[in-house]
VOKEVEX-720863 format. One line per field, with one value per residue (C-alpha): residue in one letter; residue number from 1; x, y, z. Coordinates in Angstrom, 1 decimal, always signed. Last residue first. Example, Ala and Ser with C-alpha at 12.3 -4.5 7.8 and 13.67 -1.06 7.14 Angstrom:
2
residu: c(S | A)
num: c(2 | 1)
xx: c(+13.7 | +12.3)
yy: c(-1.1 | -4.5)
zz: c(+7.1 | +7.8)
//
This chain:
302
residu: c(X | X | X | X | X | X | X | X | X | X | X | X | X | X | X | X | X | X | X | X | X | X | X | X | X | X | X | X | X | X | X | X | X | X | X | X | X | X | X | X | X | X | X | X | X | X | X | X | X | X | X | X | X | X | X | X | X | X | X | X | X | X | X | X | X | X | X | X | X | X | X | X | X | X | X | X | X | X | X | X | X | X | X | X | X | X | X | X | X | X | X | X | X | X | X | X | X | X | X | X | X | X | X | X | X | X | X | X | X | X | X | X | X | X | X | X | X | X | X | X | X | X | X | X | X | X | X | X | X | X | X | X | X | X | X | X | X | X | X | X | X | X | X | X | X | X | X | X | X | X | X | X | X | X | X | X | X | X | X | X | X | X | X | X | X | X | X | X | X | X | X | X | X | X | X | X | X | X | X | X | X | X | X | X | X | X | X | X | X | X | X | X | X | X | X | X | X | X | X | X | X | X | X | X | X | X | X | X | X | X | X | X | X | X | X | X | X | X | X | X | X | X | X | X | X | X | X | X | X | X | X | X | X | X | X | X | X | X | X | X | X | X | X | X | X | X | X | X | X | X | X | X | X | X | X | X | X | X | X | X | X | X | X | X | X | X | X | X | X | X | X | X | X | X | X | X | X | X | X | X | X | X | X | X | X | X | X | X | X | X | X | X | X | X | X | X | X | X | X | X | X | X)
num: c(302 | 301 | 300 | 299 | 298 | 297 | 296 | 295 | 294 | 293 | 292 | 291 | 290 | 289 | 288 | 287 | 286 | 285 | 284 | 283 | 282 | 281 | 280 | 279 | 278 | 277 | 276 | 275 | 274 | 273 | 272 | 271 | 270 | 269 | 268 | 267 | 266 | 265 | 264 | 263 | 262 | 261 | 260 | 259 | 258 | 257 | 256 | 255 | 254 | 253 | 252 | 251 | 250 | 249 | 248 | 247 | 246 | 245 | 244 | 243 | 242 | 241 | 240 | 239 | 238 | 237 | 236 | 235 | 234 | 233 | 232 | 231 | 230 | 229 | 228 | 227 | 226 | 225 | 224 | 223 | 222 | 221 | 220 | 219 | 218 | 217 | 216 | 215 | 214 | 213 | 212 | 211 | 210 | 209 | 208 | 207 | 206 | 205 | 204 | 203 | 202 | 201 | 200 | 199 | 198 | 197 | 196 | 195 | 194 | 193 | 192 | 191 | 190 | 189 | 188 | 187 | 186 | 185 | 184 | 183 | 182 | 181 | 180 | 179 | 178 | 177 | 176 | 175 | 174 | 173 | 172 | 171 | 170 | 169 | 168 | 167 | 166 | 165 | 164 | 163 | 162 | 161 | 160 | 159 | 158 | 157 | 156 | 155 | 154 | 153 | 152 | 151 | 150 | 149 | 148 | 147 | 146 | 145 | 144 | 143 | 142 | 141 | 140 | 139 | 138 | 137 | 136 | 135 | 134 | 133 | 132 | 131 | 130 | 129 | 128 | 127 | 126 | 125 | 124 | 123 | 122 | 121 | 120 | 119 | 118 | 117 | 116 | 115 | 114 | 113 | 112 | 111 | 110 | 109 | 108 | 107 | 106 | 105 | 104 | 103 | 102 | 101 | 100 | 99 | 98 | 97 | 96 | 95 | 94 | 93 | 92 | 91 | 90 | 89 | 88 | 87 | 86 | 85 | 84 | 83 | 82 | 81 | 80 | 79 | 78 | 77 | 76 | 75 | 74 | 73 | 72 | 71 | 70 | 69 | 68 | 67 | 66 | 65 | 64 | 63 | 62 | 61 | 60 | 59 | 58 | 57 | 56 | 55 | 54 | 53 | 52 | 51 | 50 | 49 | 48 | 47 | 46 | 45 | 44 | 43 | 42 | 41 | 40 | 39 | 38 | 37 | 36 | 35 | 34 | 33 | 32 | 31 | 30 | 29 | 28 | 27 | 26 | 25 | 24 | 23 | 22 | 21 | 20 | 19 | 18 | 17 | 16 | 15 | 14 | 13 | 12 | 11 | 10 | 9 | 8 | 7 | 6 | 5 | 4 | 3 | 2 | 1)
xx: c(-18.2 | -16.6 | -15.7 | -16.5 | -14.2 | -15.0 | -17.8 | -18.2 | -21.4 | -19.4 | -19.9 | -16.2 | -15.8 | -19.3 | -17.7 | -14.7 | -16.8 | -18.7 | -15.1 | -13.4 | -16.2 | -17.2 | -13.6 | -13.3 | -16.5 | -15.3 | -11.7 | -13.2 | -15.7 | -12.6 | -10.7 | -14.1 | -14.1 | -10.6 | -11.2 | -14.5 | -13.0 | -15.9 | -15.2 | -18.6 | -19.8 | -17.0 | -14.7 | -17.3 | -19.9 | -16.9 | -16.0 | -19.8 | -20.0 | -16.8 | -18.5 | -17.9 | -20.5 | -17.6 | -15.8 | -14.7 | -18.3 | -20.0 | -19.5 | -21.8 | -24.7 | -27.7 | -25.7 | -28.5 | -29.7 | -26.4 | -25.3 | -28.8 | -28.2 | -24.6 | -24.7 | -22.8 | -20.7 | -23.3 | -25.8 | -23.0 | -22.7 | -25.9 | -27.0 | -24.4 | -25.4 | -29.2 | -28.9 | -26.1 | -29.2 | -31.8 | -29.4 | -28.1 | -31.8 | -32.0 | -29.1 | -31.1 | -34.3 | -33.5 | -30.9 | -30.6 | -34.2 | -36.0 | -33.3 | -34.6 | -38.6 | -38.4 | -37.5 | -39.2 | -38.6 | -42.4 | -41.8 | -39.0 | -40.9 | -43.4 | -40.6 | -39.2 | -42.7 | -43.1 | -40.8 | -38.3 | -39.2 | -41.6 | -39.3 | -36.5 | -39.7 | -39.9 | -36.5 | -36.0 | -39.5 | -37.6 | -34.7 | -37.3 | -39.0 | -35.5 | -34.0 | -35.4 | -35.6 | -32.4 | -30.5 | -31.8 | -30.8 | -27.2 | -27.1 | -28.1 | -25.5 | -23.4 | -23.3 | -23.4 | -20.3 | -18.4 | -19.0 | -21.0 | -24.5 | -25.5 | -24.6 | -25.7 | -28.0 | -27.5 | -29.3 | -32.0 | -33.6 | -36.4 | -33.6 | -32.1 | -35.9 | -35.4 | -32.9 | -33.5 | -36.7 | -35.2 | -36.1 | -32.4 | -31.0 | -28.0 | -31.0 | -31.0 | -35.0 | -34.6 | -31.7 | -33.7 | -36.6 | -34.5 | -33.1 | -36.3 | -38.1 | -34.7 | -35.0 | -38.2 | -41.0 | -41.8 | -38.9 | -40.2 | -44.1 | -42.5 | -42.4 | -45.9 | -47.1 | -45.9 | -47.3 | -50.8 | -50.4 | -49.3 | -52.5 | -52.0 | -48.4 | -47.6 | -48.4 | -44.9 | -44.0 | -44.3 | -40.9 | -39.4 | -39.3 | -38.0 | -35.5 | -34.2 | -35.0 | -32.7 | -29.8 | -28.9 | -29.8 | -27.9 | -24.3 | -24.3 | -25.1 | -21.8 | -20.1 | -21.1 | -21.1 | -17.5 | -16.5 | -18.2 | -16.2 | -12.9 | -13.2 | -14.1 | -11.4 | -8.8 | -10.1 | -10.4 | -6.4 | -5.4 | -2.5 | -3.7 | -6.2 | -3.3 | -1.3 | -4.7 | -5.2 | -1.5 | -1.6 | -1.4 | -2.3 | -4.4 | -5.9 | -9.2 | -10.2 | -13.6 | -15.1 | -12.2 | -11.3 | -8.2 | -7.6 | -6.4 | -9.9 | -11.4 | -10.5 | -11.7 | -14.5 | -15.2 | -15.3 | -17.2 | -19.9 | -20.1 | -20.4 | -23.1 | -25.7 | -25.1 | -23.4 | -26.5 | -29.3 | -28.2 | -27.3 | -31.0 | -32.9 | -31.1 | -32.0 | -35.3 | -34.2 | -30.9 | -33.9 | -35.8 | -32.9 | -33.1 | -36.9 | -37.1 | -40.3 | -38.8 | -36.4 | -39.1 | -40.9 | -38.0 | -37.2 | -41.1 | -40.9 | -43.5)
yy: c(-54.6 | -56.2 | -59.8 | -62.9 | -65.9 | -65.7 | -63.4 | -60.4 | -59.3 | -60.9 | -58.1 | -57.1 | -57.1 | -55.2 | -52.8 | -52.0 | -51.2 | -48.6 | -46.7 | -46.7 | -45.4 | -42.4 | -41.7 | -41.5 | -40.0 | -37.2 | -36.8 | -36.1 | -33.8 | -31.4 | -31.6 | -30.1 | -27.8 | -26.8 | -26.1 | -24.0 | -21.3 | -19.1 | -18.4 | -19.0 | -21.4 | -23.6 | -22.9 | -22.6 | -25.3 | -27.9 | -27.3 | -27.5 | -31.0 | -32.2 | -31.3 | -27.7 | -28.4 | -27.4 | -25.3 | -23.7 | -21.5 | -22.3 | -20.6 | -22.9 | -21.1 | -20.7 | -23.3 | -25.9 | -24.6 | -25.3 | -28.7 | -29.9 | -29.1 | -30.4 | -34.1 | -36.0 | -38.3 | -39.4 | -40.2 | -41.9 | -44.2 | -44.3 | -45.7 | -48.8 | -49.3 | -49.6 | -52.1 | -54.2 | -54.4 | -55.3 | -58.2 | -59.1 | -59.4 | -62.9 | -63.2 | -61.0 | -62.8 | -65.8 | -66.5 | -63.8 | -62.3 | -66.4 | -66.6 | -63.3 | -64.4 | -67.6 | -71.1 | -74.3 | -76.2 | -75.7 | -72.2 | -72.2 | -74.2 | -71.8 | -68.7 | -70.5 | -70.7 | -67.7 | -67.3 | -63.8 | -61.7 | -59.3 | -58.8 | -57.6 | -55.0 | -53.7 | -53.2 | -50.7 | -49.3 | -49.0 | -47.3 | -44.4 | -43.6 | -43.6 | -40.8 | -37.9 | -38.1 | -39.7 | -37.2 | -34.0 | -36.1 | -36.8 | -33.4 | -31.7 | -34.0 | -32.9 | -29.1 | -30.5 | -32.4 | -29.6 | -26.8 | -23.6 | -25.1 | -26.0 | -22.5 | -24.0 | -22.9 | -23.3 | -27.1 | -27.1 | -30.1 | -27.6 | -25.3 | -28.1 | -28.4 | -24.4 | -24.9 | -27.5 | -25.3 | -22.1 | -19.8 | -19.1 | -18.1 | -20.6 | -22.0 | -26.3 | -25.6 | -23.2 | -24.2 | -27.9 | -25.6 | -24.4 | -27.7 | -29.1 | -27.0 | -26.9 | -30.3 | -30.4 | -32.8 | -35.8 | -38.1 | -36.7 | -38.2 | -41.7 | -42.6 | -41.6 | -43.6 | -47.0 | -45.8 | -45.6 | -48.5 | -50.9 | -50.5 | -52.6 | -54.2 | -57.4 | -59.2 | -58.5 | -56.4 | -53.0 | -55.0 | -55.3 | -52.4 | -50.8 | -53.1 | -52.3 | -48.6 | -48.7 | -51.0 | -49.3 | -45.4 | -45.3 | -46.9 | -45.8 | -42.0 | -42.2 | -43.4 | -40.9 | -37.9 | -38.9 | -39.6 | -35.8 | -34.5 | -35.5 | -34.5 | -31.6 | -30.6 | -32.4 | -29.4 | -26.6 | -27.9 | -26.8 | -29.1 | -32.0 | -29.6 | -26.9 | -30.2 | -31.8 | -27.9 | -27.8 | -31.0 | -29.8 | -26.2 | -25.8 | -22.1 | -21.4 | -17.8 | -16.4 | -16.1 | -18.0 | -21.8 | -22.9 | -26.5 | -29.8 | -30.8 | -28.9 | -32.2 | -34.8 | -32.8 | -33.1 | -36.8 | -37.3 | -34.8 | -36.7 | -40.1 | -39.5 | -36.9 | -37.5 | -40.8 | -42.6 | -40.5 | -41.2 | -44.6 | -45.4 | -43.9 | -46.5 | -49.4 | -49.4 | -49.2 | -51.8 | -54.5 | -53.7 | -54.0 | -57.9 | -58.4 | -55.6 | -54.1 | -50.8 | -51.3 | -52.8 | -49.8 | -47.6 | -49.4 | -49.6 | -45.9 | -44.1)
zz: c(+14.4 | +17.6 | +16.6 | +18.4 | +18.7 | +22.5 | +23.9 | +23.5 | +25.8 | +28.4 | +31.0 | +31.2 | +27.0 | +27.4 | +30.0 | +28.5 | +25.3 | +26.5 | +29.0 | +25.4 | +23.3 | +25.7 | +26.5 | +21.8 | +21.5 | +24.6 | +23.6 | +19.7 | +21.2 | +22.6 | +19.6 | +17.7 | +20.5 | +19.8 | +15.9 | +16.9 | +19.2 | +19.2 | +22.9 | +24.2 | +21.6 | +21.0 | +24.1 | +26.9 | +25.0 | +24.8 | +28.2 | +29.6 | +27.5 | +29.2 | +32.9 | +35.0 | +37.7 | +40.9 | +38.9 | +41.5 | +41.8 | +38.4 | +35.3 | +32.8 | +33.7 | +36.4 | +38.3 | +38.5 | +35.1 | +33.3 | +35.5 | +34.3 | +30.5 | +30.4 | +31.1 | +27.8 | +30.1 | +32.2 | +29.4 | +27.7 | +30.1 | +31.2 | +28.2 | +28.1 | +31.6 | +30.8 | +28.2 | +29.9 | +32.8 | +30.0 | +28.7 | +32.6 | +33.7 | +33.3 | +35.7 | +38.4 | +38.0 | +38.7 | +41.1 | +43.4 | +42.9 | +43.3 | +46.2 | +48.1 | +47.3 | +48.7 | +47.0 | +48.3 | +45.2 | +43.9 | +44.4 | +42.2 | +39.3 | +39.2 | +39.4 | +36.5 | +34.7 | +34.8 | +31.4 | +32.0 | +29.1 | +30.6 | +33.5 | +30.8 | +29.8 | +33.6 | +33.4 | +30.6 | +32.0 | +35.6 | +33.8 | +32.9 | +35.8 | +37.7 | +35.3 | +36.9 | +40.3 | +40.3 | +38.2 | +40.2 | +43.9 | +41.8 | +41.0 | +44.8 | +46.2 | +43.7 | +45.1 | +48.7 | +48.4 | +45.8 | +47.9 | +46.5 | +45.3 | +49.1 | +50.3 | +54.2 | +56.6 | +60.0 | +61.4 | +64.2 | +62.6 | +61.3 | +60.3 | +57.7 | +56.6 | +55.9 | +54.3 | +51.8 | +50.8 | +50.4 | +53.3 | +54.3 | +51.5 | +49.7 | +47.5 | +47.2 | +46.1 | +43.5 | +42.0 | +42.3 | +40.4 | +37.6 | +36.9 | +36.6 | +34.4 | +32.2 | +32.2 | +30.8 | +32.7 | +30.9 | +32.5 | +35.7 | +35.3 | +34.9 | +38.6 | +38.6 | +35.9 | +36.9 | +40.8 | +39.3 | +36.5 | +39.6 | +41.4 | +43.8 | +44.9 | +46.8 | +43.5 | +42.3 | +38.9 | +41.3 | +43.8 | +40.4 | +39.0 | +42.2 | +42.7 | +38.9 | +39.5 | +43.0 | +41.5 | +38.1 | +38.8 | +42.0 | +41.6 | +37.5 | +38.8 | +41.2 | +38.1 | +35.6 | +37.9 | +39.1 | +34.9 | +34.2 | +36.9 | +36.9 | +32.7 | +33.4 | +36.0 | +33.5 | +30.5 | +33.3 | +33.8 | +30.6 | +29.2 | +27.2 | +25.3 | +23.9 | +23.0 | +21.5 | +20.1 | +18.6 | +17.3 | +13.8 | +13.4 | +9.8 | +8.8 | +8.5 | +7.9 | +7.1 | +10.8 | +12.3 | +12.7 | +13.7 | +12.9 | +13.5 | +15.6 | +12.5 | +10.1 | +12.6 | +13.2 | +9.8 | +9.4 | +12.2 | +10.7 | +7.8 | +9.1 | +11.5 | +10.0 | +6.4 | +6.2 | +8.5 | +7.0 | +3.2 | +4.5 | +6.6 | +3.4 | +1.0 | +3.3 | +1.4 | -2.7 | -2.3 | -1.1 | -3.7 | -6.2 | -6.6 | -6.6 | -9.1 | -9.1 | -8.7 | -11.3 | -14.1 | -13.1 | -14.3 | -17.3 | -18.2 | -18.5 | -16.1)
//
């Protein structure tokens, strides 16, 4: 080893320079890079061996198919409607197993986390299973039991997303109550001490303690599920059996994107496609952390 190099490594002004340099090779190669590209295919048509450069034909080709609006309709309902259940129910849930009410916390801890191990493509396959148009499927057959016809649950669009949603909570709840679970953590117990000292029951101590010092954990969790939402393919694919579902009914952005990319080896308008998504994705993120205060005043978004 030359002295020149060691005199570099054991540079107290370079070291710093040597161990972010992984993070920027990673961070240009696999985020900056691609961006970059799919900004140059969005304007392009690209064909095995042949690339040739179309404007704003595919945003114009994009703005105008209606499968393209239909995605977009339901990847922002699926994003919402899983925002109303998978923030309130997993935050009360998380905090009614903190409490002292409960025994055996680490039991029911790791049950409502058994889900987020289990591969979506298990899952999917067995709610397909289970929300079945024959009769002996299993949400039949308790529709029977209440004296109830059977119904072809995955061909309307209430049914067909009631089976989603039901597939999205069972999954994802584990998870957001360990997102909550640590804000808990970080809430001082000596506010609830000093609560029940004042008299405070267990509704008011919620309202007025733990729910504002939740607000970091709770931000946390939205910002997720926002792009969790937006990006849901895999489920919609196995629920369906494909990404050809009756109406259209589980056709999301993602779906799109896979139909014309993958399906239809149309590479330039997916890349126009994803572009929609990051940009939706960014602008729907951001809303709601200027809305939750996360920005505040005088601050800068870097």
């Amino acid at each position: 080893m030359s002295s020149r190099f060691k005199s570099f490594l054991y540079s107290q002004d370079k070291a710093p320079y040597v161990f972010i340099c992984p993070f920027v090779l990673l961070f240009v190669i696999f985020f900056v890079y691609p961006i970059i590209s799919t900004v140059i295919m969005s304007f392009e048509e690209i064909l095995p061996g042949q690339v040739e450069f179309l404007g704003l034909k595919n945003y114009e080709k994009l703005f105008s198919d209606r499968s393209f609006w239909i995605a977009i309709r339901n990847s922002v309902v699926y994003m919402v409607l899983t925002l109303i259940l998978l923030i309130p129910i997993p935050m009360v849930l998380a905090c009614i197993l903190d409490s002292k009410l409960v025994i055996g916390k680490g039991f029911f801890r790791g049950v409502f986390f058994v889900p987020v191990l289990t591969s979506v493509v298990v899952a999917g396959t067995i709610f397909r299973l289970m929300f079945g148009e024959l009769p002996g499927s299993l949400m039949n057959r308790v529709l029977a039991f209440f004296g109830h016809e059977p119904i072809k649950w995955l061909f309307s669009y209430g049914t067909g997303y009631t089976a989603l949603l039901l597939l999205a909570v069972w999954r994802w709840t584990g998870m957001n109550i360990v997102y909550f679970f640590a804000g808990l953590n970080n809430i001082p117990t000596e506010l609830y001490e000093a609560a029940d000292i004042d008299g405070a029951k267990g509704l008011q101590k919620f309202r007025f303690i733990t729910l504002p010092l939740l607000k970091p954990s709770r931000t946390y969790v939205i910002t997720i599920s926002v792009f969790a939402g937006l990006r849901m393919f895999t489920e919609s694919y196995m629920l369906w059996s494909g990404n050809n579902s009756p109406h259209e009914i589980g056709l999301t952005i993602i779906g799109y994107l896979y139909r014309q990319g993958i399906e239809q080896n149309e590479m330039g308008y997916a890349s126009a496609v994803g572009l929609v998504l990051l940009v939706l994705a960014m602008i729907l993120n951001l809303s709601q952390l200027k809305v939750s205060g996360f920005f505040k005043k005088g601050d800068s978004i870097e």
